[in-house]
PQR file with spaces between the fields and no chain letter, atoms N, CA, C, O and H, PARSE charges and radii, in Angstrom:
ATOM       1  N    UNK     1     -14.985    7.216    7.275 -0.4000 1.5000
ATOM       2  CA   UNK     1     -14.330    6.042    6.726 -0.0000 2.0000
ATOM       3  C    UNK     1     -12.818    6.261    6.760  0.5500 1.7000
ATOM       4  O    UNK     1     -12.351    7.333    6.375 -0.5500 1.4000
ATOM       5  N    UNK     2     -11.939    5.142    7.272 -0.4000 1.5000
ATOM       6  CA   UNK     2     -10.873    5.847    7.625 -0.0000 2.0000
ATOM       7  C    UNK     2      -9.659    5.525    5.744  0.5500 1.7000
ATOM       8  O    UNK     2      -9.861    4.745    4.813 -0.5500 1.4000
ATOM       9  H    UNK     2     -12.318    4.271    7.585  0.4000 1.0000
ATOM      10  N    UNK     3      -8.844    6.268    5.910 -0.4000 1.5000
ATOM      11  CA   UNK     3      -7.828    6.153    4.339 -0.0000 2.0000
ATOM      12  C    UNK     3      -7.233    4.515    5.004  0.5500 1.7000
ATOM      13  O    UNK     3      -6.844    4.134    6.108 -0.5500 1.4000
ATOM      14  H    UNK     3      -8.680    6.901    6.666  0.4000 1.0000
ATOM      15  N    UNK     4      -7.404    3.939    3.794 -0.4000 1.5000
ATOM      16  CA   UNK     4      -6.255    2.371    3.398 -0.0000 2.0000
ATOM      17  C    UNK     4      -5.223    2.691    3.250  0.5500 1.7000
ATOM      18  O    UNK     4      -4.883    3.871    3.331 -0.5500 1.4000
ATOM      19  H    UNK     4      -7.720    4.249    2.898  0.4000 1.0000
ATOM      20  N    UNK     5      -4.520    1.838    3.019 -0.4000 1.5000
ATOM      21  CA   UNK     5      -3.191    1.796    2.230 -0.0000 2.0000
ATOM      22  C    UNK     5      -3.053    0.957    1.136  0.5500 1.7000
ATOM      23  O    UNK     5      -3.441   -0.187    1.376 -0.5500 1.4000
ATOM      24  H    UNK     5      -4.796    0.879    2.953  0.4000 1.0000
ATOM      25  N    UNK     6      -2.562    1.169   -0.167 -0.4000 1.5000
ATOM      26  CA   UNK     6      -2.517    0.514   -1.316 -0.0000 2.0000
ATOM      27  C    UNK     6      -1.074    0.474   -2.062  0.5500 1.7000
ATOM      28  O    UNK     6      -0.443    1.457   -2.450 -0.5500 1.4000
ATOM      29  H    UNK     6      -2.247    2.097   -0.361  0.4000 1.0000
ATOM      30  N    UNK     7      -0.624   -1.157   -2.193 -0.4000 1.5000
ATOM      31  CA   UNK     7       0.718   -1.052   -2.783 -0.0000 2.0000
ATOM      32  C    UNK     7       0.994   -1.691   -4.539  0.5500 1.7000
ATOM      33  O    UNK     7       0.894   -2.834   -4.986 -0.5500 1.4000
ATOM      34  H    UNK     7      -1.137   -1.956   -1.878  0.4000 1.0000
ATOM      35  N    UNK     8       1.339   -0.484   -5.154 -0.4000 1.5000
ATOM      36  CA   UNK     8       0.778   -0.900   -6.724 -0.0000 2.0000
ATOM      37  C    UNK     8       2.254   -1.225   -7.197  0.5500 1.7000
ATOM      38  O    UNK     8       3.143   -0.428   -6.895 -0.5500 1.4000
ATOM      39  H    UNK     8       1.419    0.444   -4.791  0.4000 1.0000
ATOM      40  N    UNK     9       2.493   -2.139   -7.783 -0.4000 1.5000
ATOM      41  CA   UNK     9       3.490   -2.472   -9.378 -0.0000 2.0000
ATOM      42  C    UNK     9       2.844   -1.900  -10.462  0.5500 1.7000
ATOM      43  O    UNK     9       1.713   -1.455  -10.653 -0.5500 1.4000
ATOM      44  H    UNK     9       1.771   -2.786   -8.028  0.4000 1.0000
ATOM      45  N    UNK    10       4.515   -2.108  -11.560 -0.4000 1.5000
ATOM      46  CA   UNK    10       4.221   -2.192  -13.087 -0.0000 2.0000
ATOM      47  C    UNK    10       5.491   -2.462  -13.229  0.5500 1.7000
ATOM      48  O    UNK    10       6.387   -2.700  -12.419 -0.5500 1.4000
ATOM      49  H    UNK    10       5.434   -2.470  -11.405  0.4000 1.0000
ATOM      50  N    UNK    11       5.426   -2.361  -14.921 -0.4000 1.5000
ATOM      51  CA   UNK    11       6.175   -1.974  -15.867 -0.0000 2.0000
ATOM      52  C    UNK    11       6.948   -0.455  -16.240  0.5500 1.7000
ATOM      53  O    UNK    11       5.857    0.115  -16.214 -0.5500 1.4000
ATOM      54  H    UNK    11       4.698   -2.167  -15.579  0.4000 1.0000
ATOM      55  N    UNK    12       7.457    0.141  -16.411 -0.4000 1.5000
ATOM      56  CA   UNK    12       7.838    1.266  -17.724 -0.0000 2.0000
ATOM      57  C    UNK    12       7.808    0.735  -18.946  0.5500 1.7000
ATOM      58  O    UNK    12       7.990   -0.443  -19.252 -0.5500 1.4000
ATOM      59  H    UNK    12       8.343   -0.323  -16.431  0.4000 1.0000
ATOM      60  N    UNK    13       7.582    1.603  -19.603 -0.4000 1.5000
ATOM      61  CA   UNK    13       7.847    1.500  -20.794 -0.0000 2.0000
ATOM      62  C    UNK    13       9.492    0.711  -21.446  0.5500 1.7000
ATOM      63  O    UNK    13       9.655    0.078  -22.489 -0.5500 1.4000
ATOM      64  H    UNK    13       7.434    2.560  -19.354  0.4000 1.0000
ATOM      65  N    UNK    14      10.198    0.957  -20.695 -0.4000 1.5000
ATOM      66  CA   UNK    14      12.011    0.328  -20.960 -0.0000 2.0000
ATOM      67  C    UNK    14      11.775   -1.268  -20.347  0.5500 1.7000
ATOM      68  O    UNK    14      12.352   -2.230  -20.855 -0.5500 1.4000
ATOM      69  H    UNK    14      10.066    1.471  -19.847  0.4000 1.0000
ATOM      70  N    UNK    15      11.029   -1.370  -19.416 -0.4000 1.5000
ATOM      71  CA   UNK    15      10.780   -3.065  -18.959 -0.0000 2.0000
ATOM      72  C    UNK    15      11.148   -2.335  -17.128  0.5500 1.7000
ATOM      73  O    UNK    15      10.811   -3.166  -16.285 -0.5500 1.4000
ATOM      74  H    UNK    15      10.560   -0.589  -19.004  0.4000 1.0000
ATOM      75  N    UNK    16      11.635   -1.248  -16.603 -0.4000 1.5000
ATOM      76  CA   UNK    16      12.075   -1.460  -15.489 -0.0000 2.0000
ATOM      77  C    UNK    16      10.872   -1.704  -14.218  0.5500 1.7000
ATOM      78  O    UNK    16       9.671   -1.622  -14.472 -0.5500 1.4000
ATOM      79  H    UNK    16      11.909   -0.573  -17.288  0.4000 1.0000
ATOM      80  N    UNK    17      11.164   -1.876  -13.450 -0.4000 1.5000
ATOM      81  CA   UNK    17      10.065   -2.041  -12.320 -0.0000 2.0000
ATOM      82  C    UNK    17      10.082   -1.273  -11.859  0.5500 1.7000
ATOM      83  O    UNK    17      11.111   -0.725  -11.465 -0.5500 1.4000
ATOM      84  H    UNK    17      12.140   -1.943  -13.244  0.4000 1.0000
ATOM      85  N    UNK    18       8.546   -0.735  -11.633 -0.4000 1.5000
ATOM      86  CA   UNK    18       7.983    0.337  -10.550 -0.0000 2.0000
ATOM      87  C    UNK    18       6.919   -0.099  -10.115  0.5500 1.7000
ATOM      88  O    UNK    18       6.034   -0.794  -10.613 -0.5500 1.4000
ATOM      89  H    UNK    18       7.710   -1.181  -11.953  0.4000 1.0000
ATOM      90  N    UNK    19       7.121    0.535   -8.768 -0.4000 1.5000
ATOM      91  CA   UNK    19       6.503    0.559   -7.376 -0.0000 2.0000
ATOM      92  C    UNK    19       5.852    1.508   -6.043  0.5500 1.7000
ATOM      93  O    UNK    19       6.448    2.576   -6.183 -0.5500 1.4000
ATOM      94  H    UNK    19       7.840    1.100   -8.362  0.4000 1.0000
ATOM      95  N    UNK    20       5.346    1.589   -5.372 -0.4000 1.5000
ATOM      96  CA   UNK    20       4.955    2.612   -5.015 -0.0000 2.0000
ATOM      97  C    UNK    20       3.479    2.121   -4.229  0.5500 1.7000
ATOM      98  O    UNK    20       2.948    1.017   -4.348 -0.5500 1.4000
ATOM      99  H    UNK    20       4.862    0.721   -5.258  0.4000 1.0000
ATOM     100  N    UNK    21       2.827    3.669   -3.117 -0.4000 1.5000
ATOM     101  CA   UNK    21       2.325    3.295   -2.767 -0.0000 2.0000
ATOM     102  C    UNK    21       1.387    4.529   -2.495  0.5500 1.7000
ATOM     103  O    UNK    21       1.835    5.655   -2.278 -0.5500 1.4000
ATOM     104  H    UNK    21       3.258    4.566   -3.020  0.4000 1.0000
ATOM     105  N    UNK    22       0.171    4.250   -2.524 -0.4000 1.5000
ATOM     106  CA   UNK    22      -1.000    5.404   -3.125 -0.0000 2.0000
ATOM     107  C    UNK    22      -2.036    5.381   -1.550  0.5500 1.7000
ATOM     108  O    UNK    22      -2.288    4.310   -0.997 -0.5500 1.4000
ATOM     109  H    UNK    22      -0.193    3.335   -2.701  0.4000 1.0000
ATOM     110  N    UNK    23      -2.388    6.321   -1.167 -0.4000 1.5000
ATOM     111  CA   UNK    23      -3.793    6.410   -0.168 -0.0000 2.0000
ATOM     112  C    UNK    23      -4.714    6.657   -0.362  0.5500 1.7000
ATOM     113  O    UNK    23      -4.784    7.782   -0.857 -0.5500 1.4000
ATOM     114  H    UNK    23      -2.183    7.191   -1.616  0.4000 1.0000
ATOM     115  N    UNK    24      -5.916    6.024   -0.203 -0.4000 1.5000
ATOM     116  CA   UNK    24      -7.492    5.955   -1.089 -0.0000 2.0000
ATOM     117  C    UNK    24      -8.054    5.778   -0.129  0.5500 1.7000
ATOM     118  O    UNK    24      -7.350    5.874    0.877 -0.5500 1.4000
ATOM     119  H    UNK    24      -5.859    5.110    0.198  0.4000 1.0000
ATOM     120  N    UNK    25      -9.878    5.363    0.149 -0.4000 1.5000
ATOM     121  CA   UNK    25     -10.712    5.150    0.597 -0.0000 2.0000
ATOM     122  C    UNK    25     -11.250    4.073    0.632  0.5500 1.7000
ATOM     123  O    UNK    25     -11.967    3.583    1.505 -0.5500 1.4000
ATOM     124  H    UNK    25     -10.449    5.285   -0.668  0.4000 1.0000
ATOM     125  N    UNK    26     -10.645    3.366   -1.081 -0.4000 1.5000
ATOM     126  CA   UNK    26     -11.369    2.072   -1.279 -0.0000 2.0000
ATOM     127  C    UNK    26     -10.365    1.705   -2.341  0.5500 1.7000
ATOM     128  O    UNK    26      -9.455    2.385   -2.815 -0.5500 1.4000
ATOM     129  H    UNK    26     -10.063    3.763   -1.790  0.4000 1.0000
ATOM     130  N    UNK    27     -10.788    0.325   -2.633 -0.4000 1.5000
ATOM     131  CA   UNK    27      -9.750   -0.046   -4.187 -0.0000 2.0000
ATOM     132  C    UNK    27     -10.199    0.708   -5.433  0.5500 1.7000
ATOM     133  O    UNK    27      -9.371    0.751   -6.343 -0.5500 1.4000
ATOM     134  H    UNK    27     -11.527   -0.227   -2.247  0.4000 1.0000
ATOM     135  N    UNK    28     -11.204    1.223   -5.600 -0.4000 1.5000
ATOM     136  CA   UNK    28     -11.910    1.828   -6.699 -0.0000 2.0000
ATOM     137  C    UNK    28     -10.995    3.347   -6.827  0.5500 1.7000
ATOM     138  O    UNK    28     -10.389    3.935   -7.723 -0.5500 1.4000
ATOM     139  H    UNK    28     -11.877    1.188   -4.861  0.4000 1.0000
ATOM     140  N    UNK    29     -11.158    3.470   -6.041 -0.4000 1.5000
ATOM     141  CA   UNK    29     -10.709    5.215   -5.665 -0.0000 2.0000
ATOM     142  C    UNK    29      -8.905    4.818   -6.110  0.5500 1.7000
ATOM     143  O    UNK    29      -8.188    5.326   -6.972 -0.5500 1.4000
ATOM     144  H    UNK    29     -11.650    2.992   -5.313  0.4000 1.0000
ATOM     145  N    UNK    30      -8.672    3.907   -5.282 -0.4000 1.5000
ATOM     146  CA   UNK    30      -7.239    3.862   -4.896 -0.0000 2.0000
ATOM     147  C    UNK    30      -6.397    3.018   -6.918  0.5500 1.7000
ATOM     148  O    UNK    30      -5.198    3.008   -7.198 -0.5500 1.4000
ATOM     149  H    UNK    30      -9.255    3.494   -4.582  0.4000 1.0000
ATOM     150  N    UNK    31      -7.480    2.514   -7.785 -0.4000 1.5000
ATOM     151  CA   UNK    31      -7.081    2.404   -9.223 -0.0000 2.0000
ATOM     152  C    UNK    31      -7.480    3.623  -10.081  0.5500 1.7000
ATOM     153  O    UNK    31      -7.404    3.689  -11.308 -0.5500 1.4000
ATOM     154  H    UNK    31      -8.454    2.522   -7.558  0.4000 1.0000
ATOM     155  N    UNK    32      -7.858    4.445   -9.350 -0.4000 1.5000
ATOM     156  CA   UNK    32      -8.268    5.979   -9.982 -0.0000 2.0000
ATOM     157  C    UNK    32      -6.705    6.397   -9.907  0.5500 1.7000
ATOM     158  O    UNK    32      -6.059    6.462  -10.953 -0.5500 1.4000
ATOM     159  H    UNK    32      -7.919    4.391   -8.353  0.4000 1.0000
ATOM     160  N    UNK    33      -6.021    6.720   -8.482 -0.4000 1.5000
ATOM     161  CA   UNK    33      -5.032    7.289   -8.494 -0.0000 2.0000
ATOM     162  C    UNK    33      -4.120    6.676   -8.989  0.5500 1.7000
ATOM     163  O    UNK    33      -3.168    7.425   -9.205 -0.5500 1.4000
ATOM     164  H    UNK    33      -6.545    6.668   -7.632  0.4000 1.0000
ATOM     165  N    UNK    34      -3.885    5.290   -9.384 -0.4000 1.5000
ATOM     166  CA   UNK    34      -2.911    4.774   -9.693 -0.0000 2.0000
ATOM     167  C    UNK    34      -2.413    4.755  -11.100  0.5500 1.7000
ATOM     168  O    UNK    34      -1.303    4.636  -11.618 -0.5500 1.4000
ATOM     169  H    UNK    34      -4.659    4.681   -9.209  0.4000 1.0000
ATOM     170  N    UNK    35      -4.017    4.964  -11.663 -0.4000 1.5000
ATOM     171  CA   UNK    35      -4.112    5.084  -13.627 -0.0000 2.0000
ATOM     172  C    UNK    35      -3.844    6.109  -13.861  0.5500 1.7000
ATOM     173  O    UNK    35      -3.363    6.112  -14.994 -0.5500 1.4000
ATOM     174  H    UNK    35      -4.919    5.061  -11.242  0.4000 1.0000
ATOM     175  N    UNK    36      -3.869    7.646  -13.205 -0.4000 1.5000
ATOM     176  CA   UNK    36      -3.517    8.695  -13.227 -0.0000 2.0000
ATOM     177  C    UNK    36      -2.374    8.819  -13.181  0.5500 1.7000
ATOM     178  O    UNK    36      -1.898    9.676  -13.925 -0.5500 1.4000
ATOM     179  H    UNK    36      -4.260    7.644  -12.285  0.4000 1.0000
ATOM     180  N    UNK    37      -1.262    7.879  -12.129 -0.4000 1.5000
ATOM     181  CA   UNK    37      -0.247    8.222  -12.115 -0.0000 2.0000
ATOM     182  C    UNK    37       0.690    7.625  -13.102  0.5500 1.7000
ATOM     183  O    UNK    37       1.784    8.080  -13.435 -0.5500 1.4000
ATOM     184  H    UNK    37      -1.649    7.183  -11.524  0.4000 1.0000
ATOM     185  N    UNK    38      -0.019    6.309  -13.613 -0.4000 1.5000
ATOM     186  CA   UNK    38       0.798    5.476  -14.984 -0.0000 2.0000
ATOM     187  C    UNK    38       0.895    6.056  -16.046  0.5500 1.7000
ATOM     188  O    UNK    38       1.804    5.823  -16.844 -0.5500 1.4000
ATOM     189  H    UNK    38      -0.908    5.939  -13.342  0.4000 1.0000
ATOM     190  N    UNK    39      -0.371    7.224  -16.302 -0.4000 1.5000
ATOM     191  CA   UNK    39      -0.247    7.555  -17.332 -0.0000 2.0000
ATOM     192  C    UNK    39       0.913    9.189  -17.315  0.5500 1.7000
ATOM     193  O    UNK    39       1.708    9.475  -18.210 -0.5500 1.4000
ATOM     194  H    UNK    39      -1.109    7.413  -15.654  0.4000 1.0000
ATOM     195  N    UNK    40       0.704    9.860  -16.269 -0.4000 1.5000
ATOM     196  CA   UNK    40       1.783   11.181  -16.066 -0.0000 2.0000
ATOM     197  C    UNK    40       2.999   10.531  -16.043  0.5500 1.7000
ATOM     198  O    UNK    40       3.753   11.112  -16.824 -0.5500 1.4000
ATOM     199  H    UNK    40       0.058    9.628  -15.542  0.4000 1.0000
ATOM     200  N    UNK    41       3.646    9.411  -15.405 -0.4000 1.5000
ATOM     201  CA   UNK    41       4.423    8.846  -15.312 -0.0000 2.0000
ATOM     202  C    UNK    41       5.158    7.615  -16.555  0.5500 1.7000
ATOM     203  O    UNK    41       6.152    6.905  -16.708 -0.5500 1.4000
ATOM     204  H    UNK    41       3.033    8.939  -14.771  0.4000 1.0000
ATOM     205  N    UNK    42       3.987    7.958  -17.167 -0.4000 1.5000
ATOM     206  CA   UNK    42       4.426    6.566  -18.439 -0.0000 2.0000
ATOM     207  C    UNK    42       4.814    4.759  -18.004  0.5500 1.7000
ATOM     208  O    UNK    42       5.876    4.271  -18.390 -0.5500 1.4000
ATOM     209  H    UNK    42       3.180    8.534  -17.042  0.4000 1.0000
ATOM     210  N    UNK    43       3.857    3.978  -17.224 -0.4000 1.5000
ATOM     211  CA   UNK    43       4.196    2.985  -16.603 -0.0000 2.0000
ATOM     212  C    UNK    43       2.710    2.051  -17.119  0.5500 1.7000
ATOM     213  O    UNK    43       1.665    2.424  -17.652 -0.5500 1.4000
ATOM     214  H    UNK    43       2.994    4.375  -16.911  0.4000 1.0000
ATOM     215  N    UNK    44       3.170    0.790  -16.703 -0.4000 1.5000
ATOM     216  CA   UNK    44       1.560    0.265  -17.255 -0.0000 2.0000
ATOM     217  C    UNK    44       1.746   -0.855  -15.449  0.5500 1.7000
ATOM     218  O    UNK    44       2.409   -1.789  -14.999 -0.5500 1.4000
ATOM     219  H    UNK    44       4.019    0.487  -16.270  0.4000 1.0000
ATOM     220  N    UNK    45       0.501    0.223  -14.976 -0.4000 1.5000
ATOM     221  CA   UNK    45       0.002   -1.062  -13.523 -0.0000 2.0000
ATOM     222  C    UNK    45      -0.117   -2.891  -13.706  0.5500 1.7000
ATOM     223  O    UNK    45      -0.297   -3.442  -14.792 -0.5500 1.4000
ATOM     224  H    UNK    45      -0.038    0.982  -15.342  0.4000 1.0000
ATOM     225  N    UNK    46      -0.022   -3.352  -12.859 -0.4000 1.5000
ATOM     226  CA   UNK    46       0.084   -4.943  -12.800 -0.0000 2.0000
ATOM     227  C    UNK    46      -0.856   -5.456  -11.800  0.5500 1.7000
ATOM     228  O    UNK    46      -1.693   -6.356  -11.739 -0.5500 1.4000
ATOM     229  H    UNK    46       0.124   -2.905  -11.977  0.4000 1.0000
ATOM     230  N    UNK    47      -0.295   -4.337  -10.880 -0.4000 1.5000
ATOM     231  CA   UNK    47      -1.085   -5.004   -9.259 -0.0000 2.0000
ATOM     232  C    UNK    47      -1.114   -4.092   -8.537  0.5500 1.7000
ATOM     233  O    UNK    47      -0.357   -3.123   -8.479 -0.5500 1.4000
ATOM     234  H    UNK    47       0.385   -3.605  -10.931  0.4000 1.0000
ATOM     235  N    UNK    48      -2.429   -4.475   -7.647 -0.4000 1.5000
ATOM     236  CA   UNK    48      -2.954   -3.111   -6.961 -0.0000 2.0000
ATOM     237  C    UNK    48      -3.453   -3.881   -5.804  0.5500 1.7000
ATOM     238  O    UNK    48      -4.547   -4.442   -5.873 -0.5500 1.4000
ATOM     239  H    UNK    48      -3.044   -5.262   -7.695  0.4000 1.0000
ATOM     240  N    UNK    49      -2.211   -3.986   -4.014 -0.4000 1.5000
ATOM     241  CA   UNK    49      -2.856   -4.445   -3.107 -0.0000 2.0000
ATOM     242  C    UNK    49      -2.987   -3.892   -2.018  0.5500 1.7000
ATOM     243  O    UNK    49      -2.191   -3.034   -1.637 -0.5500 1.4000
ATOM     244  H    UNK    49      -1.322   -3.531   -3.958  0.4000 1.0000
ATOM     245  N    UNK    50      -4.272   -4.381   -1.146 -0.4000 1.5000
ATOM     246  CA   UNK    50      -3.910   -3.437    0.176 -0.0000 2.0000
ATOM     247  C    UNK    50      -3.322   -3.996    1.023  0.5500 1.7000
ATOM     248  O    UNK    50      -3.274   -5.220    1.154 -0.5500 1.4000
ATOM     249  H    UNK    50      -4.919   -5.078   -1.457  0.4000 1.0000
ATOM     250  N    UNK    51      -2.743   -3.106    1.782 -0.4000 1.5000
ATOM     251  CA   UNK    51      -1.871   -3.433    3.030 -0.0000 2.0000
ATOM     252  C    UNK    51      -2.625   -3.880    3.732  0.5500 1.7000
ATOM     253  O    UNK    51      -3.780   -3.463    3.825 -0.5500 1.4000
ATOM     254  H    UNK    51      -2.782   -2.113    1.676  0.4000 1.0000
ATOM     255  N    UNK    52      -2.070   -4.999    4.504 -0.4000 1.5000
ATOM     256  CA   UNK    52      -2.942   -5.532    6.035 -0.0000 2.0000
ATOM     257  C    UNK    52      -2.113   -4.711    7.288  0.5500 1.7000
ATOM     258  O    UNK    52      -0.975   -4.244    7.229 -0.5500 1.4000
ATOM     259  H    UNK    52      -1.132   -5.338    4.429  0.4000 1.0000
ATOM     260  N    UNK    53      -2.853   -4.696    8.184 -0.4000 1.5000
ATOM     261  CA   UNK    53      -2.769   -4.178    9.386 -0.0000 2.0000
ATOM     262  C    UNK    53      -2.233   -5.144   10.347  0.5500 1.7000
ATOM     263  O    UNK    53      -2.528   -6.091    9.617 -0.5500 1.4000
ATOM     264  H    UNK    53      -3.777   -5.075    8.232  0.4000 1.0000
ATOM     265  N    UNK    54      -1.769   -5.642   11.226 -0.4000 1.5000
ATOM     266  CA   UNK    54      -1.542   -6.472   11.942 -0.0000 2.0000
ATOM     267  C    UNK    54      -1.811   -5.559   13.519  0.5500 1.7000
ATOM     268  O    UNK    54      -1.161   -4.561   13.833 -0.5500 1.4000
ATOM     269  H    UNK    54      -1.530   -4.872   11.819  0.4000 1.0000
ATOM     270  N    UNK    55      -2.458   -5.926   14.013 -0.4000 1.5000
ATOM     271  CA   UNK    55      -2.593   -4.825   15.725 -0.0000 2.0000
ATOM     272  C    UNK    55      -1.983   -6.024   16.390  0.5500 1.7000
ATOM     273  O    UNK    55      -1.943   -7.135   15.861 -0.5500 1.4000
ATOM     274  H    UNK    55      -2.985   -6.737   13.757  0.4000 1.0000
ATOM     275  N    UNK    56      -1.471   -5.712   17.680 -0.4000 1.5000
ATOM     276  CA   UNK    56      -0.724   -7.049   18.515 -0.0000 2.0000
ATOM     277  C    UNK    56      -0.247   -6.193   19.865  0.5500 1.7000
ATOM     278  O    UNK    56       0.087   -5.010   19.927 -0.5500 1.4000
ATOM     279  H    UNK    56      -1.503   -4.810   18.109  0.4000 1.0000
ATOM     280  N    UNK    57      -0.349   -7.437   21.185 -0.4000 1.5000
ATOM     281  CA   UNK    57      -0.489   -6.612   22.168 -0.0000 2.0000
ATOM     282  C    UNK    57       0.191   -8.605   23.119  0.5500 1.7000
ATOM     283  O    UNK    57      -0.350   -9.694   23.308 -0.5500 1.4000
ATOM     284  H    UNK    57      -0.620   -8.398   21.135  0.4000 1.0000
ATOM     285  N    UNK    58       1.696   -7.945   23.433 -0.4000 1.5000
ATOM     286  CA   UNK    58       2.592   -8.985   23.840 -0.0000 2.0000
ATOM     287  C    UNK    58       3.398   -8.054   25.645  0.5500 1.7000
ATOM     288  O    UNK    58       3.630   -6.908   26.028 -0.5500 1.4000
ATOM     289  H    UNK    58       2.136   -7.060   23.280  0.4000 1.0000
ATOM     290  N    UNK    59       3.537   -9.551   26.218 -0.4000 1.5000
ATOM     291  CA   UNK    59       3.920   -9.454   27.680 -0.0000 2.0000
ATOM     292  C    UNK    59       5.667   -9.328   26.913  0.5500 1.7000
ATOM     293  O    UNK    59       6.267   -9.905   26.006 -0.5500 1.4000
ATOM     294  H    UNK    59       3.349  -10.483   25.907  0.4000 1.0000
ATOM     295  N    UNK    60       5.951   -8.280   27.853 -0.4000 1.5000
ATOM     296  CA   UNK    60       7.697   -7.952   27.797 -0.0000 2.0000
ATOM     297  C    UNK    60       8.008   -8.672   28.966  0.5500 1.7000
ATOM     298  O    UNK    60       7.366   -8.748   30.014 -0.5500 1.4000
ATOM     299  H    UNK    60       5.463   -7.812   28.590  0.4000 1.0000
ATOM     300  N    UNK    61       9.332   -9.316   28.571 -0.4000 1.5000
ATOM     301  CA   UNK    61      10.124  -10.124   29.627 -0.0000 2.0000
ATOM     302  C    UNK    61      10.019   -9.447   31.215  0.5500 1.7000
ATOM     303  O    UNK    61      10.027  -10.143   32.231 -0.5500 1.4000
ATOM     304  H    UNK    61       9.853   -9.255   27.720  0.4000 1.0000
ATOM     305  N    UNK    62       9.931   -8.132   31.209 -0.4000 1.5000
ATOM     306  CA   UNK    62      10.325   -7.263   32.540 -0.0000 2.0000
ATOM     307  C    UNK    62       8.789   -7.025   32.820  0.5500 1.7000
ATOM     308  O    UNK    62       8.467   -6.176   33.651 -0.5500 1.4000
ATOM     309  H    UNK    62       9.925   -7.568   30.384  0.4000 1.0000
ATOM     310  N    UNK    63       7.848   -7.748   32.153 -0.4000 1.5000
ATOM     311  CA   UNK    63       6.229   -7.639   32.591 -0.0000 2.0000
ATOM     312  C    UNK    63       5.356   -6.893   32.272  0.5500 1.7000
ATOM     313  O    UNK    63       4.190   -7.076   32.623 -0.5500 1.4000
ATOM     314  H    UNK    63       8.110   -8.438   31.478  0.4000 1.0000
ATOM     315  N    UNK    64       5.852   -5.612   31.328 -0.4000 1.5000
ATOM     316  CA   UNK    64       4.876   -4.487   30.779 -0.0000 2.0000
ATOM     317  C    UNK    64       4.454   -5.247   29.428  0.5500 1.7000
ATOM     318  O    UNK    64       5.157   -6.002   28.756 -0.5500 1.4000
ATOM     319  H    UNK    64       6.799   -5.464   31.043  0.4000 1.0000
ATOM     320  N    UNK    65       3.023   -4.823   29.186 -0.4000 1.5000
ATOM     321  CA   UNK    65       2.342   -4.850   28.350 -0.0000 2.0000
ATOM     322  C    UNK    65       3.104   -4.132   27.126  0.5500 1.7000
ATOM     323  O    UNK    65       3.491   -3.028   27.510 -0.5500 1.4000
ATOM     324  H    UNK    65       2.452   -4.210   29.732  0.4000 1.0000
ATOM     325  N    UNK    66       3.410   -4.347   25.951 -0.4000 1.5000
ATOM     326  CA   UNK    66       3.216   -3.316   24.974 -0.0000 2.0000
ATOM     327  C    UNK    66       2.382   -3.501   23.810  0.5500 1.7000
ATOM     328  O    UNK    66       2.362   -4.671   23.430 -0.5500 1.4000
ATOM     329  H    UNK    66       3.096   -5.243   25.639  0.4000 1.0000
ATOM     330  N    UNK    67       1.879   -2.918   23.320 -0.4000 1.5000
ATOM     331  CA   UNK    67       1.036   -3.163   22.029 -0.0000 2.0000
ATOM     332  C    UNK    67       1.480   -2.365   20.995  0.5500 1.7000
ATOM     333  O    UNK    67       2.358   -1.518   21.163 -0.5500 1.4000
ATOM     334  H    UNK    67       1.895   -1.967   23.629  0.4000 1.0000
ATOM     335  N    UNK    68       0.837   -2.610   19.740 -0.4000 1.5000
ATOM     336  CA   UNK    68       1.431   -1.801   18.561 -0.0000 2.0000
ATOM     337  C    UNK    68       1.010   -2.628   17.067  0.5500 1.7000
ATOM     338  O    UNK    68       0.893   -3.853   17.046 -0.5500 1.4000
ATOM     339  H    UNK    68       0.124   -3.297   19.603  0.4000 1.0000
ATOM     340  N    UNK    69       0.844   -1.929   16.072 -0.4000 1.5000
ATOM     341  CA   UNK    69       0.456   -2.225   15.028 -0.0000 2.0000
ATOM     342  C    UNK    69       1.757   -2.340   14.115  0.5500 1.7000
ATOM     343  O    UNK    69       2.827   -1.766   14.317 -0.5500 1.4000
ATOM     344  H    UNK    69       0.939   -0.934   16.089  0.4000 1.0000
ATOM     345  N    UNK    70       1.428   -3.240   13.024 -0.4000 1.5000
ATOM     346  CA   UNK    70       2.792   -3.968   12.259 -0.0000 2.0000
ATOM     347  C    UNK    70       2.182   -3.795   10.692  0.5500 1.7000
ATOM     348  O    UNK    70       1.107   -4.393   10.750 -0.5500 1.4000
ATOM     349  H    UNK    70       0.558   -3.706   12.860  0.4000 1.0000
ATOM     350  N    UNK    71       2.318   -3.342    9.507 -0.4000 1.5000
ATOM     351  CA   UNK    71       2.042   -3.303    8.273 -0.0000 2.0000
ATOM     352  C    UNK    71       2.784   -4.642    7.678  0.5500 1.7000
ATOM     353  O    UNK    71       2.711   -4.906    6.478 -0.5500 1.4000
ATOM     354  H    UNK    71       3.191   -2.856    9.460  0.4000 1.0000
């Protein structure tokens, strides 16, 4: 199963914003690491999303193929 990508908010405790971004297996796994880190860190989570992938495969003006993936 290959690792996601997961991009979490919050709070601190002072009101400031934090952000950040955790690697899991699944969303389950990936609010394991994130509650772990609110609490070592002192922050309260908001949102917990995964990244999309975008794959894409476009003609260059000079005629080569290129392809490539976009987050």
């Amino acid at each position: 199963m290959a690792i996601k990508e997961f991009k979490f908010s919050g709070t601190s405790r002072v009101g400031q914003p934090v952000q950040g971004t955790v690697f899991a297996q699944n969303k389950r796994a990936a609010n394991k690491k994130v509650a772990t880190l609110a609490e070592r860190h002192a922050f309260r989570p908001l949102e917990i999303q995964q990244r999309d992938i975008y794959i894409y495969k476009v003609r260059h003006p000079n005629g080569k193929i290129v392809q490539g993936e976009q987050k």
